[in-house]
N, C-alpha and C positions, 0 to 999 in steps of 0.2 A: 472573449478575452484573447491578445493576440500573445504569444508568449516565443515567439522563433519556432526553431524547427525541434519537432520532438520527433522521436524512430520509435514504430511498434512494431512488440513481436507478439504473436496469437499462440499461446500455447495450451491443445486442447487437452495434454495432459502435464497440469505443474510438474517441478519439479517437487516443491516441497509434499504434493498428496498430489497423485495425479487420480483423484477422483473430480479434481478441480480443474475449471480454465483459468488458466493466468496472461495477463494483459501486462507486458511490459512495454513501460514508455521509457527513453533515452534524449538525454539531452544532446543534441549534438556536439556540444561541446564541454570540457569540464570547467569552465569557468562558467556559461548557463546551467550546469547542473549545481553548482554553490550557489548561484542567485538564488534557483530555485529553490534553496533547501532555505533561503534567506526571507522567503514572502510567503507571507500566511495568505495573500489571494491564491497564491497558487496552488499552496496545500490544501487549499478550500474546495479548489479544481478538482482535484483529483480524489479530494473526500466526497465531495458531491457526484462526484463522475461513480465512485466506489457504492453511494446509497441508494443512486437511480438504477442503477445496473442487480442491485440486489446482492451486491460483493460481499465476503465476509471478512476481506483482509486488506489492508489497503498498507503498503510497507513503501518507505521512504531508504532510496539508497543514493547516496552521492556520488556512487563508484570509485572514491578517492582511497577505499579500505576502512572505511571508520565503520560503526556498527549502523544499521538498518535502522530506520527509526519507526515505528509501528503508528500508525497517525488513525485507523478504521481499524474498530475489530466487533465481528456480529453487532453490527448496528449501534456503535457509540464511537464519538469521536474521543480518539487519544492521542500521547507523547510517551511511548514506553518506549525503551534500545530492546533491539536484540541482543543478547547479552549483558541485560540487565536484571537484577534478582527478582523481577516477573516473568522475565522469559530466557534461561541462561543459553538457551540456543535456540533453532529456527525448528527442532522437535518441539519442544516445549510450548513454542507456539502454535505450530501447527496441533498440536492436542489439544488445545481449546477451539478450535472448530468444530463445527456442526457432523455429521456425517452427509456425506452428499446425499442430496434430494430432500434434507431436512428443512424445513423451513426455519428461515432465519426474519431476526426482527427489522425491521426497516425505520429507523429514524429521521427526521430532518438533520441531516448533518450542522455541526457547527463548527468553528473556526479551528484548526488543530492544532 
């Protein structure tokens, strides 16, 4: 799928646990990062990109300041905010992670 230009950053220790890599993609622009949060192919991208790789987090941000939207978490597709009474901050999320080196479940992703 061709989607414009997206920017990664490799990072081998997150910031939210750096027992984790984090893979941040950027849309070039803030009118493609609204598409993007507007198409569920593309969310599909990056949940599929998130279940191949063995990811356990997959987070959606639009960079506009609205809250993160949580779309992969250990092996299920979701729609939770950050700052939403599942996860009232990005602690709370990151404690439902695995402990690194744990194995995590791997699903067929589905649409988020």
């Amino acid at each position: 799928m061709q989607i414009g230009y997206v920017y990664l950053t490799v990072r081998f220790r997150s910031f939210p646990h750096p027992g984790y890599t984090a893979l941040e993609f950027w849309a070039a622009t803030s009118g493609m990062s609204r598409l993007f949060a507007r198409s569920a192919s593309v969310g599909k991208l990056f949940t599929d990109l998130t279940a191949a790789s063995g990811g356990v987090c997959c987070l959606f941000d639009t960079g506009d300041g609205g809250p993160e939207e949580v779309c992969w978490l250990k092996g299920e597709a979701t729609r939770e905010l950050v700052g939403g009474p599942l996860f009232p901050d990005r602690e709370a999320l990151v404690a439902t992670w695995p402990q690194p080196g744990a194995s995590t479940p791997s699903r067929a992703p589905s649409t988020p």
